[in-house]
N, C-alpha and C positions, 0 to 999 in steps of 0.2 A: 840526254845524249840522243841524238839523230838516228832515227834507226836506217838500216839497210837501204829501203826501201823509198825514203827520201833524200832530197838533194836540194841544192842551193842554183838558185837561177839570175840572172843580174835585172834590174830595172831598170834599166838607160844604156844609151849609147856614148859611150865614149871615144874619145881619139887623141892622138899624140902628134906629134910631125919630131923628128930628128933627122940632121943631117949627117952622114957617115962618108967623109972621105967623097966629097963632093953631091953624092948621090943623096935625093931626101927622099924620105920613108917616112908614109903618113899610114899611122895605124888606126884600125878600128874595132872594135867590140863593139858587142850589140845583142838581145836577144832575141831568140830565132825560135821559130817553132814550126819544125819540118825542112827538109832539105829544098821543098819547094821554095818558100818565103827567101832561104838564102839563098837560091838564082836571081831571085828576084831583087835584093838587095847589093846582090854584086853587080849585075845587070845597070842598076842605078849609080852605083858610084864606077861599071868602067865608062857609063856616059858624061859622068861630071868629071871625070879624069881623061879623058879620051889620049891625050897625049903624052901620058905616062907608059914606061915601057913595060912595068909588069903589073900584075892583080893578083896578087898571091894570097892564098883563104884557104880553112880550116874548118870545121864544126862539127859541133857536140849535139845535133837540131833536136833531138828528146832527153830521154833519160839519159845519164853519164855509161848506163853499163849495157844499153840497147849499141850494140854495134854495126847494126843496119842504119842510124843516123849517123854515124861518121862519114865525115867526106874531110878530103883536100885536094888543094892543085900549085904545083911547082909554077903554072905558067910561063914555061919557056925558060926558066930560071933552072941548072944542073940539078938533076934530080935530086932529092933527098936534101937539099939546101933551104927551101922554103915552107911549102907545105906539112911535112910531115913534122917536123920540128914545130911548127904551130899546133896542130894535132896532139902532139906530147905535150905541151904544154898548158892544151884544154882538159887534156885528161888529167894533169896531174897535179889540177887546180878540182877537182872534182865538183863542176860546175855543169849541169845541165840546162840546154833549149841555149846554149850560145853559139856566137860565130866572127870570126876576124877574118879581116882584111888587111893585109898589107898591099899600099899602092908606091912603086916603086917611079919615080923618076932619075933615069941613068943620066950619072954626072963625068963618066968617061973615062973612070979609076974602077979597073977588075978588083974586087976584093978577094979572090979564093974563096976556096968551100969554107972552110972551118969564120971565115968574113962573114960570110953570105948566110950563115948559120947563125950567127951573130945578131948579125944586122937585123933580120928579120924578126930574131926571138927578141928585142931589147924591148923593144914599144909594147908588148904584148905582155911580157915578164912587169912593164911595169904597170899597166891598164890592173892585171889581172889584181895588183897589189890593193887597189883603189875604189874598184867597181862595188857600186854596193848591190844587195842582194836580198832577193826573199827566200823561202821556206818553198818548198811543193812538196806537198805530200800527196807519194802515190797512193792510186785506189783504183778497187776493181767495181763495176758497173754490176747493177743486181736487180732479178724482177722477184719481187714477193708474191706470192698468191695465197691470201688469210679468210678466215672468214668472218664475219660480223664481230661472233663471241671474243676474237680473239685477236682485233683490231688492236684495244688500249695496251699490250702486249706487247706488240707488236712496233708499236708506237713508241714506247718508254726504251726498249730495247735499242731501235733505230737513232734516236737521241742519245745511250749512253755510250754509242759506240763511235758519234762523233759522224755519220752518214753526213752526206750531203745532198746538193741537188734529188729533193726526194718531190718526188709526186703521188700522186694517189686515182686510183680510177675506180669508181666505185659502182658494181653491176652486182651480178649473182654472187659473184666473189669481190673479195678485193683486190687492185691490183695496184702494185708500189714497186716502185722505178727508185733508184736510186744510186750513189757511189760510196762505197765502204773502205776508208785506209784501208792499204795492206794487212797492217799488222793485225785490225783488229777482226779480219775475213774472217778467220778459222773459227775464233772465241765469238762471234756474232752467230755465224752458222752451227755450233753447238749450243747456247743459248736458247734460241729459238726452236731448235728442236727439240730441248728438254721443257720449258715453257709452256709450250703447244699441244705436250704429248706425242708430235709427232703430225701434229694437223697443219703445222705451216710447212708452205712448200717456197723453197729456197733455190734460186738460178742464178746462178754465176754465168755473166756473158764475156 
């Protein structure tokens, strides 16, 4: 079972085109890591669309339940018709670091809200159906400071807990960088401090 703490992220870009009542609607998905990158990738498809009349986008750019990465934009389209509806639809795919685009070219036929609500979630409702996906499992960053005796310890520990990216710097002390899942933070820093006696010192960054 997936804990809390992880989430599912897509590995490819995809896209769709559908025509609705004369107007085509080309969709895209894609993953995104930071609200920065997806400026950056709308920025490039409103250049290779240039003459399309909207650019309407969503995104999830981290974690699903970090709510400082969401973004959307209507673009010129009645509020509440485009983006946010895309938005809903990222969230309740619970899919983290992604991002759509919808590029509208107008074919001269008003759809109505409840249309335009439509239109835009079709492509996206079915991308999301399809996209495949990986695993990310969060983790918080951590500096160890051990001493010799109490290195292999140390070591055996950081391995059973599944750590990653670990380094090691080795002076008066020792010092070990590293990322530890969420789940297993808590049960690693009691560990360690039962192990140690109490001589390793453990920071959460």
């Amino acid at each position: 079972m997936m804990g809390m703490d992880n989430y599912r992220t897509p590995t490819e870009i995809l896209d769709v085109s559908e025509e609705i009542k004369k107007s085509r609607f080309l969709t895209f998905l894609a993953p995104i890591t930071g609200k920065e990158q997806m400026r950056e990738w709308l920025l490039t498809l409103r250049q290779q669309h240039s003459s399309a009349r909207h650019h309407c986008w969503a995104c999830v750019a981290g974690a699903p339940w970090d709510g400082q990465q969401y973004g959307f934009s209507d673009d010129g389209e009645p509020s509440g018709t485009a983006g946010k509806p895309l938005l809903n639809l990222l969230l309740g795919s619970g899919l983290g670091e992604v991002g759509v685009i919808v590029v509208r070219y107008y074919g001269g036929i008003k759809l109505g809200t409840g249309g335009l609500v439509r239109a835009y979630s079709s492509g996206v409702t079915e991308l999301l159906k399809r996209v495949p996906t990986r695993l990310v499992v969060s983790s918080a960053a951590f500096l160890l400071e051990c001493g010799y005796d109490d290195l292999a310890v140390s070591q055996r520990l950081i391995a059973q807990f599944s750590c990653e990216n670990v380094q090691c710097e080795y002076g008066t002390v020792i010092q070990i960088t590293g990322n530890c899942p969420l789940a297993h933070c808590r049960e690693m820093d009691t560990a360690l401090t039962n192990r140690s006696h109490g001589r390793v010192i453990m920071q959460w960054r």
